[in-house]
N, C-alpha and C positions, 0 to 999 in steps of 0.2 A: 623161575624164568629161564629160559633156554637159551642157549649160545649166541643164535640167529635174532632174538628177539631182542639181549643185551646190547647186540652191535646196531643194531636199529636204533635203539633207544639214544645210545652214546651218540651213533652219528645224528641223529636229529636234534640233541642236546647240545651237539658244539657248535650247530651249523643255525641255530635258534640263536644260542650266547654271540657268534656274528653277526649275527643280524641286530639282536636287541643289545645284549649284554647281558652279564652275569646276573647282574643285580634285578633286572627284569623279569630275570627267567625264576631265581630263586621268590621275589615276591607270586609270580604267579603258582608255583609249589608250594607256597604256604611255607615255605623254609623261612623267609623273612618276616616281619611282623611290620604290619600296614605306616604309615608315614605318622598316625595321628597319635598310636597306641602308645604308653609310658613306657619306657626304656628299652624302644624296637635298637636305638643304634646300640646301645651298650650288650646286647644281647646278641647283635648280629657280630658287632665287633668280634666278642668272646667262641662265638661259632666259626668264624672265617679262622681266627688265629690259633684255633685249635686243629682247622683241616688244615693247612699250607705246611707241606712235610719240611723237618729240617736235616739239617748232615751235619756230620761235624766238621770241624773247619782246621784239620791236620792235626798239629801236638799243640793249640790253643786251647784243646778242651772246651772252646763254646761251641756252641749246636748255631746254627746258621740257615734263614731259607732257603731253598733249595733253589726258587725263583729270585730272584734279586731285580729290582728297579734300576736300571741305568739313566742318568739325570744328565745327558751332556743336550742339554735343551733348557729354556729360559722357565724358572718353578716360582717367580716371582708372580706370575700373572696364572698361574698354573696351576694351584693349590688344590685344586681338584684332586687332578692326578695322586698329589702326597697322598690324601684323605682315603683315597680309595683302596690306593696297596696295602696301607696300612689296615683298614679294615680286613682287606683280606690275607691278610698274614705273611703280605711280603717287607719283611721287615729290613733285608738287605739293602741298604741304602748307598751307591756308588756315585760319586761326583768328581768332579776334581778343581784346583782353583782356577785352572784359566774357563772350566765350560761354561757356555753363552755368555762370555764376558765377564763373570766372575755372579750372574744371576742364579745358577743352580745352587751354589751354597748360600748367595743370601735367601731364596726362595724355602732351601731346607730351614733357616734359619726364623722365618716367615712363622714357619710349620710349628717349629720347639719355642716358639715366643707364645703361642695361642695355646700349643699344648706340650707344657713342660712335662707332664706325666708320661708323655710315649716315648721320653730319651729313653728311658732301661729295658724297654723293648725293642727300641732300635739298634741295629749296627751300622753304624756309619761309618763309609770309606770315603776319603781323598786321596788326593795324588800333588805331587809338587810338580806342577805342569812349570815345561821348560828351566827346570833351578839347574844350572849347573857348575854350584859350588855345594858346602855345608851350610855356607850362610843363607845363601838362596831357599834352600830347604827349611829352615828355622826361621827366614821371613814368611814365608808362603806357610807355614803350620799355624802363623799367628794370626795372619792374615785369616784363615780357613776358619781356626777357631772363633773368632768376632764377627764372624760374616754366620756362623751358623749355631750362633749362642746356647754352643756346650762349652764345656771344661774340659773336656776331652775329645779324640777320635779315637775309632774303636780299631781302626787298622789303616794304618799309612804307607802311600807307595811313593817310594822313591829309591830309582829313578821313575819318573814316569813316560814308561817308554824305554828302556833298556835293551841295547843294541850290540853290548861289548861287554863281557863281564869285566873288563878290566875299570868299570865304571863301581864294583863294588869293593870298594878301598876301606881301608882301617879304619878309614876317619872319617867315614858313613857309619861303618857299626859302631865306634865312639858316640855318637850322635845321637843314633836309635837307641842305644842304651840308658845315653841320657834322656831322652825324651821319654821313656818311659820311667824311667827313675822319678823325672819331675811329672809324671802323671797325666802327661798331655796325649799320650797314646799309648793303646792296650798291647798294638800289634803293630810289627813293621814287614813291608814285602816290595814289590819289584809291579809294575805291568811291562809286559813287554809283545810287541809287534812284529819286529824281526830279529833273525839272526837268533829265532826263539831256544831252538833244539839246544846250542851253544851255551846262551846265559841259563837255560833250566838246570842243565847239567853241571854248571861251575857253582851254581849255588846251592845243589843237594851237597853239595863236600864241604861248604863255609860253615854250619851251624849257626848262623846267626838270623836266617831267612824264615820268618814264619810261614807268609804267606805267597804266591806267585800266582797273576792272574796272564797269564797268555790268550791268545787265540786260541780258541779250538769250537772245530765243526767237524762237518762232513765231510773235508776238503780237506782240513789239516789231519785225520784221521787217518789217511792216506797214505800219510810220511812215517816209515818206521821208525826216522833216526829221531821226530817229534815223541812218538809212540813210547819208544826209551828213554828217553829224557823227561816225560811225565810219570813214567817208572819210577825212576831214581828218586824224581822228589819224591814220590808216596811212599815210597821205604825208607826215605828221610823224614818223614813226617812231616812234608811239606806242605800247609794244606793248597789245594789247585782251584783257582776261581776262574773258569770259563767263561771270554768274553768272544763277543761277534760269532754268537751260536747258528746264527741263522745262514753265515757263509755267503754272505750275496746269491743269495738263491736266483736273483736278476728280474724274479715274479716281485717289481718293486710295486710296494703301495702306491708309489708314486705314479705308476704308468697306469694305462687307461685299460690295457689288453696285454694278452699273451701270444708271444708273439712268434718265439721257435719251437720247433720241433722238438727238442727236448724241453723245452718247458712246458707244452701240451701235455706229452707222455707223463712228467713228474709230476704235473695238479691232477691230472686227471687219475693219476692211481692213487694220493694222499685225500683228493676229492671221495671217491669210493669207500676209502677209509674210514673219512667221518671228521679229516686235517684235512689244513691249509698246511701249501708245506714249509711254512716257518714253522707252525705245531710241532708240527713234525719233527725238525731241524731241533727244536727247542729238547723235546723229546729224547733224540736221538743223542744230543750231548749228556743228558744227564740220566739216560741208561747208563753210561759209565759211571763205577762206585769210585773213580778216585776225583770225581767233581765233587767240589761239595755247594758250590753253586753256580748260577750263570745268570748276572745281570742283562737285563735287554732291555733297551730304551723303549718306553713305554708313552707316548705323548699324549694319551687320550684315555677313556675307560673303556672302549670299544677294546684296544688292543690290549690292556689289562684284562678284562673278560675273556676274551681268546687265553692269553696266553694261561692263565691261572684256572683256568677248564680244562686247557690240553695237561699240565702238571697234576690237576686233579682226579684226570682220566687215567683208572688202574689197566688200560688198555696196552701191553707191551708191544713194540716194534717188531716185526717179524724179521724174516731173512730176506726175504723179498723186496721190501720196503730197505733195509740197507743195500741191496743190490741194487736198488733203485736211485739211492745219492751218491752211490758209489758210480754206478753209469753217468749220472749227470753231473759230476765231478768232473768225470773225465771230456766230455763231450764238452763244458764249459771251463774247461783248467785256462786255456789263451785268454780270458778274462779276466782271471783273477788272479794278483800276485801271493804268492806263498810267503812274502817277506825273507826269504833269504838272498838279505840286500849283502852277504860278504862276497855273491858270486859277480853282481854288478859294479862291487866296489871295486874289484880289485881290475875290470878294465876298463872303468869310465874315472880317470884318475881326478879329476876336473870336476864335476858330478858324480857327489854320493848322496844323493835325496832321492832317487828312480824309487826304491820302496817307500818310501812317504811321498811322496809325489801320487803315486799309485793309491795308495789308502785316502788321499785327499779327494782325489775324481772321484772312489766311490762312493765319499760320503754326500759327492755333489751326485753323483750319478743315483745310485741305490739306496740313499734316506732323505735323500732330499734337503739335507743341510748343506746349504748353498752357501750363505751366511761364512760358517765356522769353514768349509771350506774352502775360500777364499783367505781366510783369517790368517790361515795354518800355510796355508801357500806362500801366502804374505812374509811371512815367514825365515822364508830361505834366504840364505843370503843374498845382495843384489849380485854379486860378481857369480854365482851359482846361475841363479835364472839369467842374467843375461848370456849363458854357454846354451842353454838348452835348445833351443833352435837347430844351434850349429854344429851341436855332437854327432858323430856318427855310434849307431847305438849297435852296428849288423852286429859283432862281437858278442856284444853282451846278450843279444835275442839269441843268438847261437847256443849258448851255453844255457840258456833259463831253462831251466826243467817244467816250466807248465808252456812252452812255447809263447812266450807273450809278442804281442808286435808293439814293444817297446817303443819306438823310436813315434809311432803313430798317436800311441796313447799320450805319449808324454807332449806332442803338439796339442793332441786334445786337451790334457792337464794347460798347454800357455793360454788357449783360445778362451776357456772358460773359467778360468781362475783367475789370471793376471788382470 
C-alpha cells in the first residue's frame, strides 16, 4: 500500500470511528466476532488489551496506558463507559473523592463488585479532593477505598491540586510512607493546576514523589520554565501524568458551530488530516516520551472510539501541525489562564482564587460540567466571592502573561456560577 493510499485509508477510519464507533467499525472488518458467537467478548477483550500501548510510569517500574479514562462525571449510572475502556485496554483509571459527588468512585466500585477479576489489570487513581490536614487525607483514603471495593489504590494524589510546594511537609511523606507500609496504596504523587512549573521543580529535589500529574498541552508547551520543570522530574524519575490534553481548544462538544477564525483554520487543517483537533491535541501530548500518560474524560463510547483510534493511529504529528497549536495558542492565550495564580496573588491581596475561578468557568464553559462547576465555585469562601465584584483586577491583567481580561471573566465566573 502506498503513502497516499495509507492516509486515505486512516482518515476514512477515524472519521467512520466518529460517526459510528470503534466497536462498529471493528465488527464490520471482521476484527470482532459477531454478538451471538461463544467467547466473541473474552476474545475481543484480549485483542483490545493487547493493542492499547503502555509507558512506563517513572521509577514505579509498572507499565501504564498510555490513554487513561478520566472519571470526574457520575459512573454510577454510567457503566458503560467502565466496560468499554477496559475492553479496550484503557486500563488507567483517574477519579477522585469529591468527583460527581463522590459517584465516580462509587460507580468504579459498581464495576469491581461485578467484575473482581479486572482489579490487577486495572490502575486506579484518586485524589484527596480538598483535605487539608494528614487526617483529612487518611479519612478521604478510607472513604475512597469503600466506595470502590478494593484493598488498595494503585496511586494516590495528595494534595489534590497543589499550588505551593511548601504544602509538601514531613508529615505528608510520614504519611505516604505509612500508607504504603499498611498496603493501602502502591504510589503517592501531587496533581497540580497552578503555580505548576514551581511545585514540579520542588518535588524533583524531595525523593519522596513518585508520581505528578500537571497540566500539559498545547498551550502549556509554550512555557519553557514548565518545559524545565517537567525535565527535572524525568531525570528524577518522576513519572509525569498529563492531564487537560486537549487545552480548551474552545471547538467545545458542547457548541453547535465553529465559530472564529482561528478555529476554522485549526479544524480545517486537523480535518484534512484525518483528526479532530482534540485527536490531535491528545496526540500531540503523548508524542512527548516523558508522559507516560494522559487521562481524558471520556463520557460516552463515541468519544472512547475517537480517542483510542487517534492513540492507535501510528500516524506521527508533523511540524506543521505543531506550528498549527502553536498559532492557536497564541491567537487564543486571552482565553485561557496558564495557572500561574503567584502573579495574581501577589496584587489581588483580598482575592487569590482568579486561577480556580478561571478553571471553574471552563469546565462550565468548555465540558459542559455545569453541575461540578458551580459545586467548586461554591466553594470559595463567602468573604472571597463577596470582594469579587468590587476588585479592581487592571493590575493584575497588566502583568498576566496570556493577556487575560480578568476583571470580565471573573463577572462572568459570579453571573453563572454563583
Amino acid at each position: 500500500m502506498n503513502e497516499e493510499q495509507n492516509t486515505i485509508d486512516r482518515r476514512n477510519f477515524l472519521k467512520t470511528v466518529g460517526a459510528a464507533g470503534l466497536g462498529s467499525v471493528l465488527v464490520s472488518t471482521g476484527a470482532m466476532a459477531g454478538p451471538n458467537e461463544s467467547g466473541a467478548a473474552e476474545k475481543t477483550q484480549k485483542l483490545d488489551l493487547e493493542k492499547m500501548p503502555k509507558r512506563k510510569l517513572g521509577k514505579t517500574g509498572v507499565k501504564v496506558s498510555c490513554l487513561g479514562l478520566g472519571t470526574m462525571f457520575n459512573l454510577v449510572d454510567n457503566q458503560i463507559v467502565l466496560r468499554n475502556t477496559f475492553k479496550h485496554g484503557v486500563t488507567y483509571w483517574d477519579t477522585a473523592h469529591s468527583y460527581a459527588g463522590g459517584n465516580s468512585e462509587l460507580g468504579i466500585g459498581k464495576f469491581l463488585a461485578k467484575n473482581p477479576e479486572a482489579r490487577k489489570d486495572l490502575f486506579i487513581v484518586s485524589k484527596a479532593s480538598r483535605a487539608r490536614t494528614v487526617k483529612d487525607v487518611e479519612d478521604r483514603l478510607q472513604t475512597s477505598l469503600k466506595r470502590m471495593n478494593t484493598d488498595y489504590i494503585n496511586l494516590y494524589y495528595a494534595p489534590h491540586g497543589a499550588s505551593n510546594p511548601v504544602q509538601f511537609t514531613d508529615e505528608l511523606k510520614r504519611w505516604s510512607e505509612s500508607a504504603k507500609k499498611r498496603k493501602l496504596i502502591r504510589f503517592f504523587g501531587f496533581s497540580t493546576h497552578s503555580n505548576m512549573a514551581q511545585c514540579l521543580v520542588a518535588a524533583s529535589k524531595l525523593g519522596w514523589i513518585d508520581v505528578i500529574m500537571p497540566r500539559f498541552n498545547f498551550r502549556v508547551m509554550q512555557d519553557p520554565d514548565m518545559q524545565a520543570a517537567i525535565d527535572a522530574c524525568h531525570k528524577a524519575k518522576i513519572g509525569i501524568v498529563a492531564m487537560k490534553t486537549t487545552g480548551k481548544t474552545t471547538i467545545s462538544r458542547f457548541r453547535k458551530k465553529i465559530e472564529t477564525k482561528a478555529e476554522k483554520k485549526m479544524a480545517a487543517h486537523f480535518f484534512e488530516r484525518g483528526f479532530t483537533p482534540e485527536q490531535a491535541a491528545i496526540k500531540l501530548a503523548l508524542a512527548n516520551e516523558r508522559i507516560s500518560s494522559a487521562p481524558v474524560q471520556m463520557e460516552n463510547t463515541k468519544i472512547i472510539a475517537q480517542n483510542v483510534a487517534a492513540v492507535l493511529d501510528k500516524t506521527e504529528l508533523t511540524q506543521a501541525d505543531r506550528n498549527i497549536f502553536k498559532e492557536y495558542a497564541k491567537a487564543t492565550c486571552s482565553g485561557y489562564c496558564a495557572g500561574c495564580a503567584e502573579i495574581c496573588d501577589a496584587v489581588l491581596n483580598d482575592v487569590h482564587y482568579v486561577s480556580d475561578i478561571m478553571r471553574y468557568l471552563m469546565y462550565y464553559n468548555s465540558y459542559g460540567d455545569q453541575d461540578r462547576a458551580r459545586e467548586l465555585f461554591a466553594q470559595i469562601p463567602v468573604e472571597v466571592r463577596s470582594k469579587l465584584l468590587g476588585t479592581d483586577y487592571s493590575t493584575a491583567e497588566a502583568r498576566c502573561p496570556q493577556r487575560m481580561p480578568i476583571g470580565k471573566l471573573v463577572a462572568e465566573a459570579v453571573s453563572k456560577l454563583a
